[in-house]
N, C-alpha and C positions, 0 to 999 in steps of 0.2 A: 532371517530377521536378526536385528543386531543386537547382543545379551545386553547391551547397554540402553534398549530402547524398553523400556520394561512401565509398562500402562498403568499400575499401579502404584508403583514408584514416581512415575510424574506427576499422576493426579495429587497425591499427597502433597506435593511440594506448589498445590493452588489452594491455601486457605480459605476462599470463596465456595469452593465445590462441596465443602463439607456441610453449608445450609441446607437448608428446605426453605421451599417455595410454596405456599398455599397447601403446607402440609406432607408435604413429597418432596423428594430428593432434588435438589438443581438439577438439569439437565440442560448444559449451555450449548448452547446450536447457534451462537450469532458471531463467530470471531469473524468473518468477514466485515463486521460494523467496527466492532474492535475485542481485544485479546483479552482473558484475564491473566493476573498476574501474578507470576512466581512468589515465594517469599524471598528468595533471592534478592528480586529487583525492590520488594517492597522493603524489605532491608537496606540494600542501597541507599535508598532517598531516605530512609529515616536514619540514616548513620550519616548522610551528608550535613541534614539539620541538623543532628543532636551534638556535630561535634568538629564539622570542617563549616561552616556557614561562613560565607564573604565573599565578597565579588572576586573575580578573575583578572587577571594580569594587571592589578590596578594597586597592589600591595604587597610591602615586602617583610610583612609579618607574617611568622608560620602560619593562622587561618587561612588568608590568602594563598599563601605559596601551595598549601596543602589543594585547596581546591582548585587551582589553577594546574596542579597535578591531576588532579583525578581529572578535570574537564578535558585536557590536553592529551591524555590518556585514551582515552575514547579515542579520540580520533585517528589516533594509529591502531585502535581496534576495530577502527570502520576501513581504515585502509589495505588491512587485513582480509577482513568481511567479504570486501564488493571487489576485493585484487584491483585496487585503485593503482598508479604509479607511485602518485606524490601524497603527501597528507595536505598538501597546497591545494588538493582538489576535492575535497571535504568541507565541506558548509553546513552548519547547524542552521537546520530553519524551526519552524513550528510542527514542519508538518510536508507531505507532498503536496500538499496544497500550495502552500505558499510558496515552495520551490518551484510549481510550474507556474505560479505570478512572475516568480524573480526571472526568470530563461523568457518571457514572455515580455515582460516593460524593460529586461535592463538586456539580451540580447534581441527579442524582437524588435525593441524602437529603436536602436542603435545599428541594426543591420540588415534590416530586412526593408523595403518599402511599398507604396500600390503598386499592384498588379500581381507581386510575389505572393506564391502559393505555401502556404502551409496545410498538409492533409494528415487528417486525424482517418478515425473508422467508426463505425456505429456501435461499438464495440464500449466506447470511452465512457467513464464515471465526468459525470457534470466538471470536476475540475480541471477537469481536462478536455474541457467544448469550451467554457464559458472563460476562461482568458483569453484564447484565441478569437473570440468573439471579440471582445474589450479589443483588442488590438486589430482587428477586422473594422472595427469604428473607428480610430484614431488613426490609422494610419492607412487604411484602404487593403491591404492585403485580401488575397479571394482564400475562403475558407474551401478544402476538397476534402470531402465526406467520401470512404470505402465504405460499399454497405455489408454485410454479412449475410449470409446463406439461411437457412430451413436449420439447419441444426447451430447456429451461432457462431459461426466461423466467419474468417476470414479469406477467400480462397487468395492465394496468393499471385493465379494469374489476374485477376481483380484488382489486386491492390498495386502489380509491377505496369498496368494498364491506366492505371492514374497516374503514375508520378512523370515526369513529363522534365521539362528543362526551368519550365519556372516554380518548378516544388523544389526551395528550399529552405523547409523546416519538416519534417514528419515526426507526430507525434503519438506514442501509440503504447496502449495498454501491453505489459507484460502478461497479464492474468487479468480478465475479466471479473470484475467484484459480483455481477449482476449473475452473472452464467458457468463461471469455470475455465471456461476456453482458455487456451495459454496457447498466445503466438509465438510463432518462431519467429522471438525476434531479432534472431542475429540471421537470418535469412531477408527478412525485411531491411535489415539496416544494409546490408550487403546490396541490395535492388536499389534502396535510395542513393547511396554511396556512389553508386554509379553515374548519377544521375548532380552530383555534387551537392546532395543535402543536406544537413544537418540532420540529426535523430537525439528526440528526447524518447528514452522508455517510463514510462509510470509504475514503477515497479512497488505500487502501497500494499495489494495484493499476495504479490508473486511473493516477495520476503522472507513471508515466513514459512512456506511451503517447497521452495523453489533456492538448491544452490544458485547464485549469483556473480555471476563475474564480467566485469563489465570490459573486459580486456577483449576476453572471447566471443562477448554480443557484437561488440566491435561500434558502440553506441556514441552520442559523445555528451548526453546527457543520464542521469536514472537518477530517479529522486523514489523515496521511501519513506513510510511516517514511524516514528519508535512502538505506537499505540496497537499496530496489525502487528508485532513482532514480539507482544509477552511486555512490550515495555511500558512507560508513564507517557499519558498524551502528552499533548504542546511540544513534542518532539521531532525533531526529523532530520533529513539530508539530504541534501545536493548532491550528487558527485558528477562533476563538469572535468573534461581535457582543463588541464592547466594554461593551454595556449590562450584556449576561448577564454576562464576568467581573466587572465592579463588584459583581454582588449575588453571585456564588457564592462558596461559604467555601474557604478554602486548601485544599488534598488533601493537602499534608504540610507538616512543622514542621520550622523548622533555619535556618539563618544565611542570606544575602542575602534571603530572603523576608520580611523583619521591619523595621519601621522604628525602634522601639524595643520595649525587651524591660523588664521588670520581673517579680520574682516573684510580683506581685499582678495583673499586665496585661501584655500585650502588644497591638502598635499595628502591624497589615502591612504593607508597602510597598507603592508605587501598581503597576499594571498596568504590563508584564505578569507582574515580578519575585514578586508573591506567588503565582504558580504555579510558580515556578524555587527551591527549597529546594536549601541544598547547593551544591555546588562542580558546577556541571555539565560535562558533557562537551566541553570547550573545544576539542579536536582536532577530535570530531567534527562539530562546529556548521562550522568550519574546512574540513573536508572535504565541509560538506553544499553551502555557497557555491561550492564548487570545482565540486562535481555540478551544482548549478542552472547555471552559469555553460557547463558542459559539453552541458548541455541546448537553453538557448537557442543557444549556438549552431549547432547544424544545423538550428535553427526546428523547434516541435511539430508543426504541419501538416505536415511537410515530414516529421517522424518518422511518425505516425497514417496518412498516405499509401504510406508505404514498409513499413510494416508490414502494410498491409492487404491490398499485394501480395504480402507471404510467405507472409501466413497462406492464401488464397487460393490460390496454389499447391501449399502443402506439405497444403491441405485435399483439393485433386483428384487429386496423388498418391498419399496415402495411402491413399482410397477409393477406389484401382485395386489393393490386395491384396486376396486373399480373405477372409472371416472379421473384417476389420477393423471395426470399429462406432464412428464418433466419438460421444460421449457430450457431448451441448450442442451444437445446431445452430440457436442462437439467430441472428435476424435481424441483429441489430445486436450483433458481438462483435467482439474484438481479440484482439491475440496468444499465442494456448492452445489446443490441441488437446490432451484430454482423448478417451480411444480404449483397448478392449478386443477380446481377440482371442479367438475362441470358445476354447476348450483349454488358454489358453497363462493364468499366472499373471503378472500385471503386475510382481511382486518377478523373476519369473524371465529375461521380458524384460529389462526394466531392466539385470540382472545381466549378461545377454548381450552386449546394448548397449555396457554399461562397456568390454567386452573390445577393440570397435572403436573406444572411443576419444570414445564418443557417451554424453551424460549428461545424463539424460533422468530425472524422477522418479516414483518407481510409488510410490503410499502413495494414504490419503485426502485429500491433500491439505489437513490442517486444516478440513474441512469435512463431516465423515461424514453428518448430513443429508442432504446431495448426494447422497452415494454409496448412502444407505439411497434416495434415491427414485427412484435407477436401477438397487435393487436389484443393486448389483455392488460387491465389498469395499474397490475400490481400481481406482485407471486408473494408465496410464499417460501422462503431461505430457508435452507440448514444452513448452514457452515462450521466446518469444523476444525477443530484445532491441535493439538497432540496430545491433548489433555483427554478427546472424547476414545468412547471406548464401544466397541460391538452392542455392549447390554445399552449404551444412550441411546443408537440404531434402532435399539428392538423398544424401547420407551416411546423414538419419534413415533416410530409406525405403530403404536397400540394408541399413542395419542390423537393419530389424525386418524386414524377410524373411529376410537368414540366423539370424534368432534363432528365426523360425518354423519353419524349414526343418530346426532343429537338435531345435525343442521335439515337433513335430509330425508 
């Protein structure tokens, strides 16, 4: 393990973790939902307000300049990050959400038409089913569902058995939010590729658990949200082939995305600004720098390593309760335990949980597919993040046995 990876040292540097919860020590089990946050980044955004505040490229007074520094900044620290080519292919959105709207209305409806196939997997978080829907309505496109196996995979003779001559768009989770699974998705992009398809990755997940390189996936989309990554929501990124944003049409209309306006014409600006309409979210960009920067330093291997021994523990613990069933016992997964206890309702645990102090999330996880193909309404989440440690392990599992102990 890397001397630089030191569990006590990073917890300190989460002023969050130092509360108590209904009397008892936090015990944060949900960064699959979202991250808490460094003081680092919390610094960040409060040193943007307190002292660079103004919009971006719109002014030639030092505030301006200053934040149009720091915003612009970022993004050759994303170019960095994800081993992008150009900073030309770096788009700040909200969020991966919104990123797979944008690949969805501003390359989907411009290039794809009915009949053409875009195939996701059972595998995908709602945001990643429910645009391709929206455009499955508008334009006709046929929606092609892979389904996944007994332990939450993906086999990949399965999914090289769908893609076909009219699959060109595949969209596909890097890391499963609901389960853990992490595909290989540069073996998948390789099988589409063949076949002449586009590939968007959903990498909201994978980020902050998972080096990233999107040169290597071999992809031509990944989009990620700042919030799964230590950072400030309402954040996020694109990163698209430079070729493809040159030919996609803008996804929204409004001030920096223009390079002259007329009421007869309008004329875009160059990459990557005709995807950035609007005043964007300059703190948060701010704080996403902060997160990446918070990232690299305790090196990703060095995260993916230490995580793979928690999860790894807190996997053989909990399958020494009775009644416990983890749900996704994919080969190749990362940090999420997803698990149902015969009798007990997952909202009721959970609720239990809270009471120690342990916050852990019971829903569908934004992925009801999942949950319909293991036929169970809802699990119950760890998730965990660099900040957890062995002794939160030994908290989850003394908390779900007295919640059993109470329910049962």
């Amino acid at each position: 393990m890397s001397e630089s990876f030191d569990i006590q040292r990073i917890r300190s540097q989460f002023p969050i973790l130092a509360q108590t919860e209904n009397g008892h020590p936090l015990i944060y089990l949900d960064s699959g939902a979202t991250t808490q946050k460094p003081q680092s980044v919390i610094d960040a955004v409060a040193q943007y307000y307190r002292h660079d505040n103004a919009n971006v490229h719109r002014g030639v007074y030092a505030l301006s300049e200053r934040a149009t520094e720091a915003y612009e900044g970022v993004r050759d620290r994303v170019v960095d990050f994800v081993h992008a080519s150009s900073r030309k292919e770096v788009v700040f959105v909200r969020g991966a959400t919104e990123a797979i709207n944008l690949v969805a209305q501003s390359y989907g409806r411009a290039f794809l038409q009915a009949g053409d196939e875009v195939l996701i997997t059972e595998l995908e978080h709602h945001s990643n089913i429910v645009p391709w829907q929206f455009l499955r309505d508008q334009i006709g496109i046929k929606l092609v569902v892979v389904p996944i196996n007994e332990r939450g995979e993906v086999p990949l003779a399965d999914y090289e058995a769908a893609l076909s001559e009219r699959t060109k768009l595949v969209a596909i989770s890097h890391m499963s939010n609901a389960l853990g699974t992490i595909n290989d998705v540069a073996a998948m992009t390789r099988l589409a590729k063949q076949k002449g398809a586009q590939v968007l990755v959903d990498g909201a997940q994978a980020i902050a658990h998972l080096p990233v390189d999107v040169q290597a996936i071999g992809c031509d989309f990944y989009v990620f949200s700042g919030h799964k990554m230590y950072g400030p929501t309402g954040v996020g990124v694109l990163w698209a082939r430079e070729a493809l944003l040159d030919r996609m049409p803008p996804y929204q209309g409004g001030g920096d995305m223009i390079h002259t306006v007329t009421f007869e014409k309008t004329e875009y600006n160059e990459l990557p600004y005709k995807f950035e309409a609007g005043t964007p979210n300059i703190a948060g960009v701010v704080g996403l720098g902060a997160a990446i920067a918070f990232v690299e330093s305790l090196e990703r291997e060095a995260i993916e390593a230490y995580e793979q021994r928690l999860l790894s523990y807190a996997t053989q613990q909990l399958q020494r309760l009775p009644g416990l069933v983890i749900i996704g016992q994919a080969q190749h997964k990362a940090a999420v335990i997803s698990f149902v206890i015969e009798g007990a309702h997952p909202h009721d645990l959970a609720t239990l949980m809270d009471q120690d102090g342990v916050a852990v999330r019971a829903s569908h996880h934004c992925a009801q597919p999942v949950m319909q193909k293991f036929q169970v309404p809802a699990t119950v989440r760890a998730s965990f993040g660099v900040y957890n440690s062995f002794e939160d392990v030994d908290r989850l599992v003394a908390s779900v046995q007295e919640a059993v102990d109470m329910l049962l």
